[in-house]
C-alpha positions as CSV (number, residue, x, y, z in Angstrom):
1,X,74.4,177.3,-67.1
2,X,70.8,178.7,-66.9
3,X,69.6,178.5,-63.8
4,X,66.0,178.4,-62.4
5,X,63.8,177.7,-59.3
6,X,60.3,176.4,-59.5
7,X,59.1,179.2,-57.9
8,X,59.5,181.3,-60.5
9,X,57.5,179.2,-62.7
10,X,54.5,179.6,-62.6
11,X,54.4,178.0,-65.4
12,X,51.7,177.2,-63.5
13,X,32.7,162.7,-80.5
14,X,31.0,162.1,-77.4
15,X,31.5,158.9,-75.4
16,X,35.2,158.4,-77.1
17,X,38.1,159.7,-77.1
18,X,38.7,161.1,-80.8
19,X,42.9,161.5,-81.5
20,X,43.8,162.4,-85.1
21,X,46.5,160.4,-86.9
22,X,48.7,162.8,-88.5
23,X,48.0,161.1,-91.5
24,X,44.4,163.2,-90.9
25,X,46.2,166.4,-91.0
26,X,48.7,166.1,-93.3
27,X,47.3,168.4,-95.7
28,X,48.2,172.0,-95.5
29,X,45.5,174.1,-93.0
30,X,45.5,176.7,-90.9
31,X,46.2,176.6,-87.5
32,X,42.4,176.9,-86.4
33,X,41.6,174.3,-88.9
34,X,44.3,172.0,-87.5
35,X,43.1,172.9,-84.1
36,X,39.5,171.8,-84.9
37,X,40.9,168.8,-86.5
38,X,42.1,167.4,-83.1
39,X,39.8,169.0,-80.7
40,X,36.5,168.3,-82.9
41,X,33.8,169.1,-80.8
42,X,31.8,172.2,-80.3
43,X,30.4,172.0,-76.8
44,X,27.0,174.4,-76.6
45,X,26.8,174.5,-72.9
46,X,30.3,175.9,-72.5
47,X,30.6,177.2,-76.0
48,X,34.4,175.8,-76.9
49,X,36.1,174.0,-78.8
50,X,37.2,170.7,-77.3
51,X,37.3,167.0,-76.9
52,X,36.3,164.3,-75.1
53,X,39.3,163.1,-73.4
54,X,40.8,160.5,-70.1
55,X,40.7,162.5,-67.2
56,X,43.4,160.9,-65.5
57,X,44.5,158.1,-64.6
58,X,43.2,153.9,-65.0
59,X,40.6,154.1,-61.8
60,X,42.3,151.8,-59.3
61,X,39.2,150.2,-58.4
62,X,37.8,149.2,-61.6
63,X,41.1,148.8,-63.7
64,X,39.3,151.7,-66.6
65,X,39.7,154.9,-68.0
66,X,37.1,157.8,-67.0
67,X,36.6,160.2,-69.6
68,X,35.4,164.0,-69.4
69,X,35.1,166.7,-71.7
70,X,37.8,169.5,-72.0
71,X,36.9,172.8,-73.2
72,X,40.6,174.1,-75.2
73,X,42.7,177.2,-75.9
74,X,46.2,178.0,-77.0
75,X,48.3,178.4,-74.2
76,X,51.3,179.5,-76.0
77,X,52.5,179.3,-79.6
78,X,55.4,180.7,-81.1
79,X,57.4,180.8,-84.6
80,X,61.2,179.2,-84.3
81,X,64.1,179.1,-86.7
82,X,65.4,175.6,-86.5
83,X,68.0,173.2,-87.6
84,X,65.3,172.1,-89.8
85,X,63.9,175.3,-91.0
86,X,60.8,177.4,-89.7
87,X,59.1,175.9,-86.9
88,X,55.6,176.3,-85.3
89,X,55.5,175.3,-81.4
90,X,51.7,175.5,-80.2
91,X,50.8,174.0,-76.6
92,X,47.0,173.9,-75.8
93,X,45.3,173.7,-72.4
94,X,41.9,172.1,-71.6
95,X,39.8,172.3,-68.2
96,X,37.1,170.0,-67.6
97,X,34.0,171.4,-68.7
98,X,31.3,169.3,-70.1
99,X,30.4,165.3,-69.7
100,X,30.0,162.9,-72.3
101,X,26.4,164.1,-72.7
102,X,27.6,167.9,-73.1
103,X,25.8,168.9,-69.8
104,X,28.3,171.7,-68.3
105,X,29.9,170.7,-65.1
106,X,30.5,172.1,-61.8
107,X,33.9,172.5,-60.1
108,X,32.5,170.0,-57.7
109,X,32.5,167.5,-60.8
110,X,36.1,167.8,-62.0
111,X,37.9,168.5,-58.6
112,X,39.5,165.3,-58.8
113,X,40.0,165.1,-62.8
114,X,43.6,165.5,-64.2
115,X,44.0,168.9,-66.3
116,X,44.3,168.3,-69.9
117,X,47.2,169.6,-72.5
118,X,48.5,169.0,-75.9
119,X,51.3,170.2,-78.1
120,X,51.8,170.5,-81.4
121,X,54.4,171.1,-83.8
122,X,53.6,172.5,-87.2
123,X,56.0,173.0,-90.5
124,X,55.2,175.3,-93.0
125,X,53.6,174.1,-96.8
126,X,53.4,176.7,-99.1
127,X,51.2,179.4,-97.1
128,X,49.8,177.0,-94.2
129,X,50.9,174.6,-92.3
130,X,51.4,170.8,-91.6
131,X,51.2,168.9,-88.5
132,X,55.4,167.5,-87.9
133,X,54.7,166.2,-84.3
134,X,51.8,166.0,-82.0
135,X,50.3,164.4,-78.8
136,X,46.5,166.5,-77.9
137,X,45.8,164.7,-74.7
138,X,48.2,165.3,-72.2
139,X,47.3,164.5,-68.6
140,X,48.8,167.8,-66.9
141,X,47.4,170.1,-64.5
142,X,45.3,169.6,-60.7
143,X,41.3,169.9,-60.0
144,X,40.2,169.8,-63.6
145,X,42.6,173.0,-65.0
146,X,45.6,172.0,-68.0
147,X,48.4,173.7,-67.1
148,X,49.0,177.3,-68.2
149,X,51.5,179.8,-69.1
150,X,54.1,177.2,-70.6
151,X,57.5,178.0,-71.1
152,X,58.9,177.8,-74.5
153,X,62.7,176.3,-73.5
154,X,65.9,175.8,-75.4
155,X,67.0,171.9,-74.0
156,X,70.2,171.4,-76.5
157,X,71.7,172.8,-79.8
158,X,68.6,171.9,-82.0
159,X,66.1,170.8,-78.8
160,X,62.9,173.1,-78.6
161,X,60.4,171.8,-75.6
162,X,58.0,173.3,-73.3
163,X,58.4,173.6,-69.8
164,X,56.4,173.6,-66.5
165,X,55.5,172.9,-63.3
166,X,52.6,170.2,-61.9
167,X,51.4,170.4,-58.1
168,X,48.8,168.7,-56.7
169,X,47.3,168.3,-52.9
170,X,46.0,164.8,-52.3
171,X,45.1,164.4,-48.6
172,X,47.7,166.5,-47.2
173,X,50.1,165.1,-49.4
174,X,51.9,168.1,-51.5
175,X,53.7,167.0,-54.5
176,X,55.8,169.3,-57.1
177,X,56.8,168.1,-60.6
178,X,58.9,169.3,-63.2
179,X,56.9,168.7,-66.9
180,X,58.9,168.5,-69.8
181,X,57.3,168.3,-73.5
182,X,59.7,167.7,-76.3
183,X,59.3,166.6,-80.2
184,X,60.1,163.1,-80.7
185,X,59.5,161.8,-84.4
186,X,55.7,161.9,-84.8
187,X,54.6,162.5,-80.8
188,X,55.7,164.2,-78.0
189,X,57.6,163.0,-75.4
190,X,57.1,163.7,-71.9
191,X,59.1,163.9,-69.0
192,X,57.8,164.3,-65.3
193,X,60.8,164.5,-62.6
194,X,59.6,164.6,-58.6
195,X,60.3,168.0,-57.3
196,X,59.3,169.6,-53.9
197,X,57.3,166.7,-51.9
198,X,55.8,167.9,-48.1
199,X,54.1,165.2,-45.8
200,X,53.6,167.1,-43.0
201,X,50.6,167.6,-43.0
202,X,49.7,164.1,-42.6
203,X,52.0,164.1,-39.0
204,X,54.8,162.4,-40.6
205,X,57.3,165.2,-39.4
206,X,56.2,164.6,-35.5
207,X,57.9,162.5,-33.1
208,X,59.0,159.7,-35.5
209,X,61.1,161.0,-38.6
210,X,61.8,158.2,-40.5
211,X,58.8,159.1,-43.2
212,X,59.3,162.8,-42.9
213,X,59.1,164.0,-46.3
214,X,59.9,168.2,-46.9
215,X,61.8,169.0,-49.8
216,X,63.0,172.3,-51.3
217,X,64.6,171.6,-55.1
218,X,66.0,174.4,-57.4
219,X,67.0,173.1,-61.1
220,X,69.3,174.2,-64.0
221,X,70.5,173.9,-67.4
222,X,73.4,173.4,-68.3
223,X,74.2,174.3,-71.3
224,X,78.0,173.9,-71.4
225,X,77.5,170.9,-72.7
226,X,75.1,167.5,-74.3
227,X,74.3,164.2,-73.9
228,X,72.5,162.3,-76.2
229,X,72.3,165.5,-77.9
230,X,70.6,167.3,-75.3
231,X,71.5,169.7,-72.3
232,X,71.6,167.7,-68.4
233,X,69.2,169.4,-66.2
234,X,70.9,169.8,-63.0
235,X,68.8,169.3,-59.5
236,X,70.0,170.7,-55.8
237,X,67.9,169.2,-52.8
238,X,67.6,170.2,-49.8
239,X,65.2,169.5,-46.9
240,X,64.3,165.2,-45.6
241,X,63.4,162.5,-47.4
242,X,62.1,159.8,-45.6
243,X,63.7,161.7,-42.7
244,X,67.2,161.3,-44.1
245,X,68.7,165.5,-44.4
246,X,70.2,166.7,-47.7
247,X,72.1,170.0,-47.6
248,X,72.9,170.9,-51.2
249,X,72.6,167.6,-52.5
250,X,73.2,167.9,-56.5
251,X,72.0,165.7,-59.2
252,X,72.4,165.1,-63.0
253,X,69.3,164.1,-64.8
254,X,69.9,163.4,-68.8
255,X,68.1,162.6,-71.6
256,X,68.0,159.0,-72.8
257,X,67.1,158.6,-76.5
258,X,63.3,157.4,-76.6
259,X,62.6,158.0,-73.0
260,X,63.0,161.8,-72.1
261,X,65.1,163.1,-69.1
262,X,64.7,159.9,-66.9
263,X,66.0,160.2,-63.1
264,X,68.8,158.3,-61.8
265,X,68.3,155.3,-59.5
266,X,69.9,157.6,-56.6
267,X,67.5,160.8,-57.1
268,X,65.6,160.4,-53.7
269,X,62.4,161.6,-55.2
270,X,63.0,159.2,-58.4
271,X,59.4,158.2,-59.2
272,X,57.8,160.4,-56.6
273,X,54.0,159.9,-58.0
C-alpha cells in the first residue's frame, strides 16, 4: 500500500470558448503544434499561448457561464510504457490572464475565477504524435492560478492518472480536495473527493458544536489489489464533522466504471463542495 498525506502534495477565439474535437488533431503533429491546436490564441498583452475558457462555475445569479482568458504552459509531461504501447501524459495549467478583448488583467480581476487545467494523452504516429484522450478546460486551481506541479500516479495494473490537491478560502470557509485526472476513452475523467474542511473561522467551533467542521485526512493506495480494474484509495479522518469526533475513521473509495473514484454514501465529507 502506498501511502500519502496531502501535505506532502503540493501538488499544489475571443468571446467563445474554442475546444478541439479530436477529430481536429488526429493527424500526426508535434506536441507544440497539438498544443496550439487546443489553446489557439496568442494573447499580445500577456504574450502566451492560451484560450478563452469558463472560469468557473454557472453564476448562481444569472444561471450563465463567465468566460476569461487563460494564458497556458505544460505543467508536467512525461513518456510511459503502457499496456498499449508508448504513451505521452502531458497536463497543462492556465492562470487568468487576459479578457475576452485581450486587455491583461489584474489579480484584483481573477481573484474569484477558477484556475484552469487540461490533460492530454498522446500516442505515437510514425515520428509525431496523435491526440488518444483529451479534456483542455479543466476547472482546477483557486484565485485565478491552474494547479501546478501535478503528480504523474500509477492507479491500477494499466491506470496512468494525475494527481493533486485543490484548496480554496471562501469567507472563512477552508476546503481541501483530492483531484484525480485519468484517461477514459476519448476524454478525461475527473474525480474530486472532499478532504480537509475547517469552519472555524466562521465561529462554528464556539459554544455550539453541532456545525463544527475541522478535519485532518491522510489517503493511500492500495495496491494489493483492484476493483473495476483500478487500485481503492483508502481515506483516514480525523477531527469533527458537523461536530460529530472521528478518531481514525477509515474509508474505501473505488472506482466505478464511467464515473471515477466516487465517495460512498457514509464518507462524511461526501460531496463536500
Amino acid at each position: 500500500m502506498t501511502n500519502f498525506k496531502l501535505s506532502q502534495i503540493t501538488l499544489s477565439v475571443v468571446g467563445a470558448i474554442t475546444l478541439m474535437s479530436l477529430s481536429n488533431v488526429a493527424s500526426a503533429k508535434s506536441v507544440n503544434e497539438i498544443i496550439k491546436e487546443y489553446y489557439p490564441i496568442y494573447n499580445k498583452a500577456q504574450q502566451c499561448q492560451g484560450i478563452i475558457a469558463p472560469s468557473g462555475p454557472y453564476n448562481g445569479l444569472t444561471g450563465e457561464r463567465e468566460f476569461t482568458g487563460y494564458c497556458i504552459e505544460i505543467d508536467r509531461q512525461r513518456v510511459l510504457e503502457t499496456d498499449k504501447g508508448k504513451r505521452l501524459y502531458i497536463v497543462v495549467k492556465g492562470n487568468a490572464s487576459f479578457n475576452e478583448d485581450g486587455e491583461a488583467l489584474e489579480y484584483t480581476d481573477t481573484r474569484f475565477d477558477s484556475g484552469l487545467v487540461g490533460m492530454l494523452v498522446l500516442k505515437p504516429q510514425g515520428s509525431s504524435w496523435q491526440v488518444e484522450s483529451a479534456n483542455p478546460t479543466i476547472n482546477a486551481g483557486s484565485f485565478g492560478f491552474g494547479l501546478s506541479k501535478w503528480r504523474l500516479q500509477k492507479f491500477g495494473p494499466n491506470a496512468w492518472g494525475f494527481l493533486n490537491k485543490h484548496s480554496n478560502v471562501i469567507q472563512g470557509y477552508y476546503n481541501d480536495y483530492l483531484v484525480i485526472l485519468i484517461p477514459d476513452g476519448g476524454g478525461i475523467k475527473e474525480s474530486w473527493i472532499g478532504m480537509d474542511h475547517n469552519n472555524e473561522d466562521v465561529g462554528k467551533c464556539e459554544e455550539n458544536m453541532s456545525e463544527c467542521d475541522n478535519t485532518k485526512t491522510t489517503f493511500a493506495i492500495d495496491s494489493r489489489k483492484t476493483v473495476n480494474g483500478f487500485y481503492p484509495l483508502e481515506i483516514t479522518l480525523n477531527g469533527f464533522v458537523k461536530g460529530k469526533k472521528y478518531h481514525n475513521a477509515t474509508y474505501r473509495i473505488h472506482y466505478q466504471k464511467n464515473k471515477g473514484y466516487i465517495e460512498p454514501n457514509e464518507y462524511p465529507l461526501k460531496d463536500n463542495y
